[in-house]
N, C-alpha and C positions, 0 to 999 in steps of 0.2 A: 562573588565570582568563584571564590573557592571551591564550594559542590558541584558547581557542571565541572570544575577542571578535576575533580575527580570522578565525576561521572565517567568524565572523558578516558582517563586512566583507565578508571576501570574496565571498560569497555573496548578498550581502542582496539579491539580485534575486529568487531562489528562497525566500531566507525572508521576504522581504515578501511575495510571492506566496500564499505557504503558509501564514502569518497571515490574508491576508485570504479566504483558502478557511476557515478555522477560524473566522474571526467568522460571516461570512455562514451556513454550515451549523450554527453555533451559536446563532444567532438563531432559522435554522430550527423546530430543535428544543425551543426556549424558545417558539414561537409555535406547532407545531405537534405532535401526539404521533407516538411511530414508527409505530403503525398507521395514520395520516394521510398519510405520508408515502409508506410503502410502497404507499397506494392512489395517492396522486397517479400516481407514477413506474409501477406497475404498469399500471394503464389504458393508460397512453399509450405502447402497443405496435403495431408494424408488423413483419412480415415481414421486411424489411430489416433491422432493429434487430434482431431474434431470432438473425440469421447474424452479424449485425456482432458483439455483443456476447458469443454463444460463442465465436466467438474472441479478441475484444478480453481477455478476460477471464485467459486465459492468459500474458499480461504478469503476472499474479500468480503463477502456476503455482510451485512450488520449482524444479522440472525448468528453468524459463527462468533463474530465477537461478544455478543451479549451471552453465548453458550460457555466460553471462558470465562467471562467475568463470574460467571455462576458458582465454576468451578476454582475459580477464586475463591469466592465468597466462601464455599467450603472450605477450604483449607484455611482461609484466613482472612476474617470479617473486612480489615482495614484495608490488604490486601486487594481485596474485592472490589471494595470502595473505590482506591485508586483506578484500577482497572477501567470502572463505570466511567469515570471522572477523565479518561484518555479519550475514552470512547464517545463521551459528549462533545468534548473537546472537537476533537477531529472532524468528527459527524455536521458538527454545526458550523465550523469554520467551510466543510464541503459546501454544504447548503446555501454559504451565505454567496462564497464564488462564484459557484453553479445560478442561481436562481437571481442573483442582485447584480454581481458585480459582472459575470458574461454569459445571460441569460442566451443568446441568440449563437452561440458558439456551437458550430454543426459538427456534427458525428461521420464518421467516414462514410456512412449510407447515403445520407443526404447532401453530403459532399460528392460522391461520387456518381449522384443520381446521373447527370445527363454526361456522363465523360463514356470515352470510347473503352476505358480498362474496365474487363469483365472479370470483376471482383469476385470468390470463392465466400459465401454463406452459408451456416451448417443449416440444413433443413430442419423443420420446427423451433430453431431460435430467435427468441425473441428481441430483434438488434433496433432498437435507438436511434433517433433525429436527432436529438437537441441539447440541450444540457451538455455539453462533451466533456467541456474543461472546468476543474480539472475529474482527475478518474476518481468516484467514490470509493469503486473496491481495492484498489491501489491505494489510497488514504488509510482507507480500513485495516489493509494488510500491512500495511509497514509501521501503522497506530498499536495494531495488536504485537507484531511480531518483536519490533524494537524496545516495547517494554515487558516481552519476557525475556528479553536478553537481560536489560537491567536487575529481571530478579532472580534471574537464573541466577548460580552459584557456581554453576561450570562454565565462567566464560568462555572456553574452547569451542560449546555450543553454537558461538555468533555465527559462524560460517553457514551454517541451517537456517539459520532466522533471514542472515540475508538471503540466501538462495531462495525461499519461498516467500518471501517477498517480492522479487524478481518474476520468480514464476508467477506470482497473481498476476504482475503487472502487466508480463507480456500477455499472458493469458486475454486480456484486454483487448490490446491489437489484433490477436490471432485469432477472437470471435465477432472481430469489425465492428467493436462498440466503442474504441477510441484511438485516438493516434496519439507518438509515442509522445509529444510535450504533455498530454493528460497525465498520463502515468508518471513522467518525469517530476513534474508538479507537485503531483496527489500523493509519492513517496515522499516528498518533503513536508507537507502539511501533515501526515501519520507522523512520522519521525519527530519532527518539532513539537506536536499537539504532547507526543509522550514523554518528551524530554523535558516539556515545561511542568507536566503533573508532575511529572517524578518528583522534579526539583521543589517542589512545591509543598509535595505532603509528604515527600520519603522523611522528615522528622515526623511529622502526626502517625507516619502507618509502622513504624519500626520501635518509637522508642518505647511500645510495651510490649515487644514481641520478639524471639529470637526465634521463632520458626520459619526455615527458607523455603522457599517454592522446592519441592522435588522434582 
């Protein structure tokens, strides 16, 4: 137990951060249903937001994660390694959710097909029936983001990793490919999935290396 409780130290900028995005969105939820929430955040669409947030959103993408781990790999083989080893992690724990344990779990589209609220879709997006829960690109992003906090060197940095973390996830809601217990979720399964590599091979990938992530 000792290394997560120093993980925890070390870190505790990002996981107090990360805690209190998990109260707040949890109260949320407790105070409002996801159909509720998905209208709040749906309405409140502009033009801008539409372009921002197709791209913002590929911060979750697998493609960006395995573009990092590359860049891992370059700076530091073992490094890398770990990286891949987060990214498995997380990816397959999504998959298994997604596909086994609530295959039939509807996406706001399909949810929303025959109701009276006239939902905001960006034109040419490609938005999802099925698979909802929980969010892959929210897995993905808080997989990748939470274990560059861990190697980062400046912990001060956390506050960024959480914020674009965040941002993938809403990004999520606000392209109506999920509602927010997805995302809720799918940052927990990232977060966990890298917390366990860490813990797992931070002796194999460090003790021959004093080189830190820049």
């Amino acid at each position: 137990m000792q290394p997560f409780f120093d993980l925890l130290r070390k870190n505790r900028l990002f996981f107090a951060l990360y805690a209190l995005v998990l109260v707040v969105m949890g109260l949320l939820q407790i105070t409002f249903t996801q159909e509720q929430l998905m209208q709040m955040v749906n309405v409140r669409n502009t033009e801008v937001a539409d372009v921002f947030f197709t791209y913002v959103t590929y911060m979750g993408d697998g493609a960006f994660f395995v573009i990092i781990c590359l860049i891992l790999l370059a700076v530091n083989q073992r490094i890398g390694v770990m990286a891949l080893a987060s990214f498995a992690l997380s990816s397959l724990t999504s998959l298994f959710l997604k596909s086994v344990m609530f295959p039939n779990s509807l996406r706001p589209l399909k949810f929303f097909e025959h109701s009276a609220f006239e939902y905001h879709i960006i034109k040419g997006l490609d938005v999802h029936s099925y698979n909802s829960f929980p969010s892959g690109h929210t897995t993905t992003a808080f997989a990748v983001f939470s274990l560059l906090t861990f190697l980062d060197t400046r912990k001060s940095r956390a506050w960024l990793f959480v914020f674009l973390g965040v941002l993938t996830g809403y990004s999520r809601v606000y392209l109506f490919q999920h509602f927010v217990e997805d995302t809720y979720v799918g940052s927990m399964v990232g977060t966990i999935s890298s917390v366990v590599v860490y813990l797992a091979l931070q002796k194999w990938t460090f003790e021959k290396t004093s080189r830190p992530i820049p």
